[in-house]
The first five atom37 places (N, CA, C, CB, O) and aatype in JSON, in Angstrom:
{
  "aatype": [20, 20, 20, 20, 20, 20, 20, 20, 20, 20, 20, 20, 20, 20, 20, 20, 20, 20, 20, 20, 20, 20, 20, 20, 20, 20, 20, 20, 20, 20, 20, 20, 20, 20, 20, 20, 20, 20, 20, 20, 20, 20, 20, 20, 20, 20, 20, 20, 20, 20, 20, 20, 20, 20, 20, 20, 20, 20, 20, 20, 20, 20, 20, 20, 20, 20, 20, 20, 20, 20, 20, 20, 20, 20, 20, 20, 20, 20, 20, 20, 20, 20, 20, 20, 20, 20, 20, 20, 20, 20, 20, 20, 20, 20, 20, 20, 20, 20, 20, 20, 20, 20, 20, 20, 20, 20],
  "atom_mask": [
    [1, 1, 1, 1, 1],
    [1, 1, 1, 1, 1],
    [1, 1, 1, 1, 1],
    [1, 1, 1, 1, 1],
    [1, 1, 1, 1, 1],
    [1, 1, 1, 1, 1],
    [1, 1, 1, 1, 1],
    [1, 1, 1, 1, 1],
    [1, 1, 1, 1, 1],
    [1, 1, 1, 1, 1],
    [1, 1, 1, 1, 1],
    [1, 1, 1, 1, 1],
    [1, 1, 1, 1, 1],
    [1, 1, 1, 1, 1],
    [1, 1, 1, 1, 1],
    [1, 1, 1, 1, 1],
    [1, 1, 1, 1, 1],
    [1, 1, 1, 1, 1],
    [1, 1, 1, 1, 1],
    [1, 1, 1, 1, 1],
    [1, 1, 1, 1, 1],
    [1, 1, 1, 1, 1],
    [1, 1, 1, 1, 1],
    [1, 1, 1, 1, 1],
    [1, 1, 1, 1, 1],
    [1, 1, 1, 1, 1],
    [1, 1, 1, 1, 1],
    [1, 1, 1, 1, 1],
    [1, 1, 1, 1, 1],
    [1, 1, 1, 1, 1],
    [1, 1, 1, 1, 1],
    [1, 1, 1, 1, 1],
    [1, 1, 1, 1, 1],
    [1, 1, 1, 1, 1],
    [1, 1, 1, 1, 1],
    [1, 1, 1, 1, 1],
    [1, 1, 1, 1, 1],
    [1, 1, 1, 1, 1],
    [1, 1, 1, 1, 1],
    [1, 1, 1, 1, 1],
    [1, 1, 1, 1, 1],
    [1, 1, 1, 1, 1],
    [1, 1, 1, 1, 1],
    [1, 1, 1, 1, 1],
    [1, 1, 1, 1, 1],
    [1, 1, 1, 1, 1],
    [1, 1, 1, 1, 1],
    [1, 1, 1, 1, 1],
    [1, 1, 1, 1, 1],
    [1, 1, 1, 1, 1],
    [1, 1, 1, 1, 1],
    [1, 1, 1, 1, 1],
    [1, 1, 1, 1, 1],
    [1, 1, 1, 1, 1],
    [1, 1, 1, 1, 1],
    [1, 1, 1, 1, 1],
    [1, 1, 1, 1, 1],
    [1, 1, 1, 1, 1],
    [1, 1, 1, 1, 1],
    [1, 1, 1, 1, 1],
    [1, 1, 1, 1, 1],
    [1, 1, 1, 1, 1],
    [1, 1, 1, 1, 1],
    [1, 1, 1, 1, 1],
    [1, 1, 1, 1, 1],
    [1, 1, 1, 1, 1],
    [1, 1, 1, 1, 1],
    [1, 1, 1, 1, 1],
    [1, 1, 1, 1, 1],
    [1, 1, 1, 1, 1],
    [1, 1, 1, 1, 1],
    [1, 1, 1, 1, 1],
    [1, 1, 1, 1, 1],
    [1, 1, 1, 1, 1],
    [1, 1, 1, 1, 1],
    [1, 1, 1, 1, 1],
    [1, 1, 1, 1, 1],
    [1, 1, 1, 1, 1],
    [1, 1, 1, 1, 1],
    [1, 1, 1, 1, 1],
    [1, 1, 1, 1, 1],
    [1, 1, 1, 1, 1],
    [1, 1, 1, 1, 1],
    [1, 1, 1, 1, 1],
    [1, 1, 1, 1, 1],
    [1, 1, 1, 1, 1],
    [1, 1, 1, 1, 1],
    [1, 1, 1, 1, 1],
    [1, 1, 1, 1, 1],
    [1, 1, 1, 1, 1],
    [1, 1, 1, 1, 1],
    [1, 1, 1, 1, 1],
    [1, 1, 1, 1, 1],
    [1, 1, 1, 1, 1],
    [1, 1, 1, 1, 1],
    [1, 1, 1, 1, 1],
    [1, 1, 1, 1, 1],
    [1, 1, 1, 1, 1],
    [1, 1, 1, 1, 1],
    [1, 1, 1, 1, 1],
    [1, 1, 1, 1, 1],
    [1, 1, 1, 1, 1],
    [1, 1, 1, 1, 1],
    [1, 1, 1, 1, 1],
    [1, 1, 1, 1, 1],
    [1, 1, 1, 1, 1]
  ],
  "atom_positions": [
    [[36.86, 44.39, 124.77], [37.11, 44.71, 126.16], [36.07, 44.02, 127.05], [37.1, 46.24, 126.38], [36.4, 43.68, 128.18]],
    [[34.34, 43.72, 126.41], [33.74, 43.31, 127.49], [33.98, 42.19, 127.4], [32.53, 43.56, 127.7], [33.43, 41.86, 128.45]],
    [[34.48, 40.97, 126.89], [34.28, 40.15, 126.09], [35.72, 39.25, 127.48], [34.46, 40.68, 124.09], [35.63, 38.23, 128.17]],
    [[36.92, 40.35, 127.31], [38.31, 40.09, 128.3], [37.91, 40.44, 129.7], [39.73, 41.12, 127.87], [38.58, 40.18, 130.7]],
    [[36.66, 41.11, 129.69], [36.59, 41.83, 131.14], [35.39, 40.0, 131.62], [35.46, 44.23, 131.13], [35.9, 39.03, 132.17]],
    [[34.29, 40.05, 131.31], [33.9, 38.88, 131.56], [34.5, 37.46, 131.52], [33.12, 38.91, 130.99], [33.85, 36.5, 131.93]],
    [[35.85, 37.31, 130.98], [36.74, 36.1, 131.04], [37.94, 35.85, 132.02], [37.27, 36.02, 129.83], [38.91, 35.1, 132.0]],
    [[37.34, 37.05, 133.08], [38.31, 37.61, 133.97], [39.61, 37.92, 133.76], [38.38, 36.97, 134.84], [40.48, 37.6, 134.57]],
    [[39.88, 38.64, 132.53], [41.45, 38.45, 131.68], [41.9, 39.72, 131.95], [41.49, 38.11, 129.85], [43.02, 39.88, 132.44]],
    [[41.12, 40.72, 131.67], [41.17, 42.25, 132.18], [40.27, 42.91, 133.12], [41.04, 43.06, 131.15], [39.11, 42.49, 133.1]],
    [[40.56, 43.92, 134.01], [40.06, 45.15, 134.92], [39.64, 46.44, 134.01], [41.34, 45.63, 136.01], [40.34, 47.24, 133.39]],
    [[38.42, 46.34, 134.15], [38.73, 48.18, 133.68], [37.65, 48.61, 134.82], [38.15, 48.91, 131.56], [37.11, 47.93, 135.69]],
    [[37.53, 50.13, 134.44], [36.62, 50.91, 134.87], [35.06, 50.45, 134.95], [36.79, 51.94, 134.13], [34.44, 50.21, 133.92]],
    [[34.56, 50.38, 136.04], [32.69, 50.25, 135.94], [32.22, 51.14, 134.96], [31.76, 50.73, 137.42], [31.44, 50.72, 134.1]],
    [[32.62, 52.46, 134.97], [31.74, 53.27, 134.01], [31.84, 53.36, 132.49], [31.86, 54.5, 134.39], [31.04, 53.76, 131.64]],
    [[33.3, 52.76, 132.39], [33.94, 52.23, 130.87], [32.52, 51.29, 130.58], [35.83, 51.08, 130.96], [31.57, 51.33, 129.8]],
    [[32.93, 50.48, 131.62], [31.99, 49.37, 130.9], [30.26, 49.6, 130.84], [32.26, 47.92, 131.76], [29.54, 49.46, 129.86]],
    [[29.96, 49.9, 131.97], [28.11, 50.31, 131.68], [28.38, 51.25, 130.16], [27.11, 51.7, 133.42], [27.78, 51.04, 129.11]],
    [[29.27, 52.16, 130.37], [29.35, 52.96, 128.63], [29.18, 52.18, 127.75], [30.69, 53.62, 128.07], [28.09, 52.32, 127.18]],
    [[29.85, 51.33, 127.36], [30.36, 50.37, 126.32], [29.41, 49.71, 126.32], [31.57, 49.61, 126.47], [28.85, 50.0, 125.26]],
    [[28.4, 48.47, 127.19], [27.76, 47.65, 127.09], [26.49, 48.78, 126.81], [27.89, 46.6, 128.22], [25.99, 48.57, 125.7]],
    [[25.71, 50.19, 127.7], [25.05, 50.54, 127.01], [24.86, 50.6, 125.53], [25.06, 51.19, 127.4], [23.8, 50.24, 125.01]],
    [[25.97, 51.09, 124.79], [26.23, 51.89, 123.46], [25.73, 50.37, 123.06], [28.02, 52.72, 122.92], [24.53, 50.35, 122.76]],
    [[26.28, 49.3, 123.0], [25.95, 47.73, 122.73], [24.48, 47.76, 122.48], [26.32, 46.64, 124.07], [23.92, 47.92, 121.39]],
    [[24.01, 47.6, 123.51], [22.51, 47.47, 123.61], [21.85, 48.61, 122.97], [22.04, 47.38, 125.05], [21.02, 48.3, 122.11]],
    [[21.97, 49.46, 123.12], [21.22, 50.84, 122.01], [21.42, 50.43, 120.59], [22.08, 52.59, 122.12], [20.59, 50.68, 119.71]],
    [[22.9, 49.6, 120.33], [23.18, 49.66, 119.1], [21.6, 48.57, 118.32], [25.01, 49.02, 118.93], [20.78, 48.74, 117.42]],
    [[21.98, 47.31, 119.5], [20.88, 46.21, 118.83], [19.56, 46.73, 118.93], [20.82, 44.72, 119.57], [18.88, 46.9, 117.92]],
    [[19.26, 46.92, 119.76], [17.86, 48.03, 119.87], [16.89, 48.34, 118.83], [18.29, 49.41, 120.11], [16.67, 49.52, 119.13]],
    [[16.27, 48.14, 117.98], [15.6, 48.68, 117.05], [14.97, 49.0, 117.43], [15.27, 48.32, 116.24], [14.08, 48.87, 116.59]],
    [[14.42, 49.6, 118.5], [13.49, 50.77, 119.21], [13.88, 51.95, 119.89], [12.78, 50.25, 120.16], [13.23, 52.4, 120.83]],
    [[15.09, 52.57, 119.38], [15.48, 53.4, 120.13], [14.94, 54.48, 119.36], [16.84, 53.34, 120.47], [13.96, 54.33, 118.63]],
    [[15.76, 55.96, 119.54], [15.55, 56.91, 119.62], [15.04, 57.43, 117.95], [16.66, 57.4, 120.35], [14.37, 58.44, 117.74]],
    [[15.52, 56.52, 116.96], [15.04, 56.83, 116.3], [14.89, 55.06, 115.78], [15.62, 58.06, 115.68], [15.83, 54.3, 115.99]],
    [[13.96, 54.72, 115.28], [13.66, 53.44, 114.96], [14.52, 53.44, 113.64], [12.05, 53.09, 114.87], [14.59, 54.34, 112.8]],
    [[15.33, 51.87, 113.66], [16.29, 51.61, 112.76], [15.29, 50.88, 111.68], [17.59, 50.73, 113.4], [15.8, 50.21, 110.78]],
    [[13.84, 51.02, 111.76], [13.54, 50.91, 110.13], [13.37, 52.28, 109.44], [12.1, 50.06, 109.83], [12.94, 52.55, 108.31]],
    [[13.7, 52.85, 110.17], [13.8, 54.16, 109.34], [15.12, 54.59, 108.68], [13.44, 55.26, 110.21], [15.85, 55.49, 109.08]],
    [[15.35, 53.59, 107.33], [16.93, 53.66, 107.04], [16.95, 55.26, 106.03], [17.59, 51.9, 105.95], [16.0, 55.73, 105.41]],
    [[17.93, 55.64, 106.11], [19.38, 55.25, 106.84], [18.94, 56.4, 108.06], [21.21, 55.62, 105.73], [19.97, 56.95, 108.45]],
    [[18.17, 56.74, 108.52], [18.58, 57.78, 109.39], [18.35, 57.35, 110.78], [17.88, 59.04, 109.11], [18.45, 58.12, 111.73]],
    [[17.91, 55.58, 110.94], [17.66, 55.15, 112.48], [19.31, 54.64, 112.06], [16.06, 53.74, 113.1], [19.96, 55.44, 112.74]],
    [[19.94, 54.11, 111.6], [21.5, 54.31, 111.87], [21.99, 55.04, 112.17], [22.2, 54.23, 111.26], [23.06, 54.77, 112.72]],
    [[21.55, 56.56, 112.04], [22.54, 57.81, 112.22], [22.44, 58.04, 113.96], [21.92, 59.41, 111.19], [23.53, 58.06, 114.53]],
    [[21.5, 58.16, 114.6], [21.77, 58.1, 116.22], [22.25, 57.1, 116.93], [20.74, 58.26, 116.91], [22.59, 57.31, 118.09]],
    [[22.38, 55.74, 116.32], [23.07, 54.86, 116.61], [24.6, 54.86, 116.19], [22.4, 53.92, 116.22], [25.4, 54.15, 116.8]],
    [[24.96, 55.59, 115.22], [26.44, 55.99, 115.3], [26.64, 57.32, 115.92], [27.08, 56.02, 113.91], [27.79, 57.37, 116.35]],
    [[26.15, 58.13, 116.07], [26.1, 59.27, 117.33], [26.48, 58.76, 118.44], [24.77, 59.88, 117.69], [27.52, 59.06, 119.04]],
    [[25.51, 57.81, 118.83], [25.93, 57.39, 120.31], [27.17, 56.51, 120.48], [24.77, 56.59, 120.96], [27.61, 56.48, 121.63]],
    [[27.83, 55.79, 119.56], [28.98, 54.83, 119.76], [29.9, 55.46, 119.17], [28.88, 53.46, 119.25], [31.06, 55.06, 119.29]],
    [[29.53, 56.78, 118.27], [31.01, 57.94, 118.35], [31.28, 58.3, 119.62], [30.87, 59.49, 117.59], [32.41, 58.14, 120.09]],
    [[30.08, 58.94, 120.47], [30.11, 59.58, 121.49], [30.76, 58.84, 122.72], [28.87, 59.98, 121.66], [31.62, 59.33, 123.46]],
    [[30.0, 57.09, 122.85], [30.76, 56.46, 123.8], [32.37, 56.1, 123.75], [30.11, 55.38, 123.93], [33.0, 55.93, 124.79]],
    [[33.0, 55.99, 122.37], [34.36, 55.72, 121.94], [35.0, 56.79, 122.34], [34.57, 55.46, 120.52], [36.0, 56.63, 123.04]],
    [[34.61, 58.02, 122.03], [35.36, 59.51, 122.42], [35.64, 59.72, 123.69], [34.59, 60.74, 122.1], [36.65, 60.37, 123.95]],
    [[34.71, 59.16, 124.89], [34.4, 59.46, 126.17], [35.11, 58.28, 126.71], [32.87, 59.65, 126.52], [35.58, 58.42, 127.84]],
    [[35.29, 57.06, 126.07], [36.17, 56.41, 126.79], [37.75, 55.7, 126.02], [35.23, 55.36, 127.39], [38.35, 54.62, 126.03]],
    [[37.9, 57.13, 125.38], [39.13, 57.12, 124.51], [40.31, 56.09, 125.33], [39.71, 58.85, 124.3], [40.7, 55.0, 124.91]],
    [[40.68, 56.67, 126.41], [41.5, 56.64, 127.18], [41.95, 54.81, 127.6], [40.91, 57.61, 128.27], [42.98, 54.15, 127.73]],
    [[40.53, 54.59, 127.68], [40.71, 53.39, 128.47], [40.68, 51.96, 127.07], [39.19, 53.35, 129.85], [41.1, 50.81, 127.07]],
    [[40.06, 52.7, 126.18], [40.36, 51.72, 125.16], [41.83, 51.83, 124.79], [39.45, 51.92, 123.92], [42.54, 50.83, 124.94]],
    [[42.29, 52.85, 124.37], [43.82, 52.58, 124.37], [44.62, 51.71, 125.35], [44.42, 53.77, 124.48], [45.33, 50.79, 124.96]],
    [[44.45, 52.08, 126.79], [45.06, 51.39, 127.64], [44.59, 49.58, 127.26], [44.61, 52.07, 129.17], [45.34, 48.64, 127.52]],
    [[43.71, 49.5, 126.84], [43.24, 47.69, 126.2], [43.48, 47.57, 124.8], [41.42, 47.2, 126.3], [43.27, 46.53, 124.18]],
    [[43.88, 48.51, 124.34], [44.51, 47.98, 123.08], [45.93, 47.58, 123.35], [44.48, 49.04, 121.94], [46.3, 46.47, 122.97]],
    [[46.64, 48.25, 123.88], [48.2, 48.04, 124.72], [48.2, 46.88, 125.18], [48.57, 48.96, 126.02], [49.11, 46.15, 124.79]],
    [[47.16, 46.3, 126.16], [47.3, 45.34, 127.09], [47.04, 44.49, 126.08], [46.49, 45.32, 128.38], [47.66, 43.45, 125.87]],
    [[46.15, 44.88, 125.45], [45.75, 43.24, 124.2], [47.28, 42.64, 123.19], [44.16, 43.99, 122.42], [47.67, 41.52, 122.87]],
    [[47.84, 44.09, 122.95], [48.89, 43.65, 121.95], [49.93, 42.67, 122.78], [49.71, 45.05, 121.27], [50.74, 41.86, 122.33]],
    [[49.56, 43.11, 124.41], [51.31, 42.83, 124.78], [50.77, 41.16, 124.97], [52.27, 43.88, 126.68], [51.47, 40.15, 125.11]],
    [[49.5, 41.27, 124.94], [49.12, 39.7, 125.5], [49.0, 38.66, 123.9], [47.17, 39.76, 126.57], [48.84, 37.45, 123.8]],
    [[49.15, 39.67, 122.87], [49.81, 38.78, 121.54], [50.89, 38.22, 121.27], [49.91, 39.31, 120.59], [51.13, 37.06, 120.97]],
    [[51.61, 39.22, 121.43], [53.19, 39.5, 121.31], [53.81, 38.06, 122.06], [53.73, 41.16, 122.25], [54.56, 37.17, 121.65]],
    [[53.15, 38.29, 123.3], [53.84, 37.05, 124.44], [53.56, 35.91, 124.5], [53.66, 37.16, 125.72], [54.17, 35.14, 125.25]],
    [[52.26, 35.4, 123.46], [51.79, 34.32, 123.2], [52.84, 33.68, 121.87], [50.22, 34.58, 122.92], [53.53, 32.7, 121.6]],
    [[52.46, 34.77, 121.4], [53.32, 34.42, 119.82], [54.7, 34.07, 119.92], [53.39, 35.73, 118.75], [54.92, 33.16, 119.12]],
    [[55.92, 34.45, 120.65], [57.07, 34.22, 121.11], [57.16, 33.05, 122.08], [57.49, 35.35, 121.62], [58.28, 32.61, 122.33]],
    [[56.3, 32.6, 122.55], [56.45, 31.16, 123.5], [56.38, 29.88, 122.94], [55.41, 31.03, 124.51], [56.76, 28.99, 123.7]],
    [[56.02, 29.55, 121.9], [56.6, 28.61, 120.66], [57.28, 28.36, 120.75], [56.79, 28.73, 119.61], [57.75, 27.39, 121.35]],
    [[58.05, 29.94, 119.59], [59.28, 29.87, 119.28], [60.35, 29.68, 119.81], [59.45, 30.5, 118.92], [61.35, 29.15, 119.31]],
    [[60.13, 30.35, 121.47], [61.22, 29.91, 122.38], [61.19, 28.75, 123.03], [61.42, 30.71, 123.28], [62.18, 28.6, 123.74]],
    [[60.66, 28.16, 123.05], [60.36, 26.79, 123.54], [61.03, 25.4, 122.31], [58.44, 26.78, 123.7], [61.52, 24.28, 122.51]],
    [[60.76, 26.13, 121.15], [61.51, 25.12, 120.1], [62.94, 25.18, 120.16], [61.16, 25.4, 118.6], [63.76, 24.26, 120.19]],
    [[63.14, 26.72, 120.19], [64.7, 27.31, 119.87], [65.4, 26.56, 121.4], [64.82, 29.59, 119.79], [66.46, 26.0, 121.11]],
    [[65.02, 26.42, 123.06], [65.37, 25.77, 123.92], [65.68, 23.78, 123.73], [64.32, 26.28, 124.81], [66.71, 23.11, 123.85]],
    [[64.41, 23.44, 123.42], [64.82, 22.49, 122.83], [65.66, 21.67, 121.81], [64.32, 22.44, 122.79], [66.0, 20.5, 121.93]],
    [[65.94, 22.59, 120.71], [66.82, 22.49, 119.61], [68.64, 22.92, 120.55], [66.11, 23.85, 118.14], [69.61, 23.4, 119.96]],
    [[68.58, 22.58, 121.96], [69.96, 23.36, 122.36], [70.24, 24.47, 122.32], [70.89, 23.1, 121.85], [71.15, 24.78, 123.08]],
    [[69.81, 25.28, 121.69], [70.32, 26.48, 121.25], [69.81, 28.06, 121.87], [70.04, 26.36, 119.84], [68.66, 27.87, 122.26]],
    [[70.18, 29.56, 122.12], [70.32, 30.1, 122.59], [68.98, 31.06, 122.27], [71.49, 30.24, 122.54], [68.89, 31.36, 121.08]],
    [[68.08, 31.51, 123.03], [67.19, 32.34, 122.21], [68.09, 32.97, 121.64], [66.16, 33.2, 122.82], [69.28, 32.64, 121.68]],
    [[67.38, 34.48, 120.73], [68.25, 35.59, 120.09], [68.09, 36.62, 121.33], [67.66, 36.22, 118.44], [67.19, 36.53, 122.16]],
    [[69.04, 37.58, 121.33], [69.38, 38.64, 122.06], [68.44, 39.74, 121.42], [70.95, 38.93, 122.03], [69.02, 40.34, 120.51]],
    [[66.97, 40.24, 121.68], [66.11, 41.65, 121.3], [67.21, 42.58, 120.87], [65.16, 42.4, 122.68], [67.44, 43.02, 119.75]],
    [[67.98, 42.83, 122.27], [69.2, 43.72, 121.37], [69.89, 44.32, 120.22], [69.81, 43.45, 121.42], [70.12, 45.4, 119.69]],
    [[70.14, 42.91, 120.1], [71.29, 43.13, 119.22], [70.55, 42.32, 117.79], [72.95, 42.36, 119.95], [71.1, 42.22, 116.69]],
    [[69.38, 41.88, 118.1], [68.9, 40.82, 117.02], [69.52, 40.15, 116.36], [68.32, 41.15, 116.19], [69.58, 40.18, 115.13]],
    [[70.33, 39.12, 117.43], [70.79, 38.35, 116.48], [70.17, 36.91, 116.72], [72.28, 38.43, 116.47], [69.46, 36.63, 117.68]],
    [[70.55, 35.98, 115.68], [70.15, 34.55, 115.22], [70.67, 33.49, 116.46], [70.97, 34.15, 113.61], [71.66, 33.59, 117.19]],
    [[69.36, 32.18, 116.4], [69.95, 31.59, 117.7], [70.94, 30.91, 117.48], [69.16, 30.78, 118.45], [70.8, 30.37, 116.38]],
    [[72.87, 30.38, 118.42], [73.31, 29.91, 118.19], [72.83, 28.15, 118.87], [74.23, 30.71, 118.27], [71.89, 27.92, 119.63]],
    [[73.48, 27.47, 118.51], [74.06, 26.14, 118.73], [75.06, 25.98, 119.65], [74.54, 25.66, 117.64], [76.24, 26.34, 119.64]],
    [[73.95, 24.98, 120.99], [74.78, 24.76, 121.69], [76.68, 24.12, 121.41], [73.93, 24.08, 122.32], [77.24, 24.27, 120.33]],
    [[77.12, 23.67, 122.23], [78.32, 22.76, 121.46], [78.77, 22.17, 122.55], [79.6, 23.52, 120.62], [79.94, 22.25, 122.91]],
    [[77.39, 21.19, 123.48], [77.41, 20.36, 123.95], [77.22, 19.07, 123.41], [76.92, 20.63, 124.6], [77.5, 18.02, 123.97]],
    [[76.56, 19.27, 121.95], [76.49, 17.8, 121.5], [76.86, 17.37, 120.59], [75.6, 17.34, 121.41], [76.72, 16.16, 120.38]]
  ]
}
């Protein structure tokens, strides 16, 4: 998400994001709250806090997981329809799923 939000690709929330990029920076941190040479238990407040930030911004990651898929989906199909146009022939109908026909102009 910060990654689409800095590539100007997506909008989200300011507080999504200071969340998210905090939890980031705490994560790399090896001076935080509990020092991560103290294994395994300087990992354990560092997954505290990026449970805690994921939970709190449940909402809005879903809404960017949605937006991410639909921006797969629509990449991945513009190929194909672009070959299937060129080859003469008809996309398929989502509908009814069916196969592209052949023009019978040529």
């Amino acid at each position: 998400m910060l990654t689409a939000f800095v590539k100007g690709d997506y909008r989200a929330p300011w507080p999504t994001l200071v969340l998210l990029l905090a939890a980031v920076v705490y994560f790399l941190n090896p001076f935080d709250f509990i020092p991560d040479v103290l294994l395994p238990w300087g990992l354990v407040d560092d997954s505290l806090v990026i449970a805690w930030v994921v939970a709190r911004c449940r909402t809005e990651i879903d809404k960017f997981t949605v937006w991410r898929q639909g921006q797969h989906s629509s990449s991945d199909q513009e190929p194909e329809l672009s070959a299937i146009s060129e080859a003469g022939a008809t996309p398929p109908d989502p509908v009814r799923d069916e196969e592209p026909t052949r023009s019978l102009e040529n």
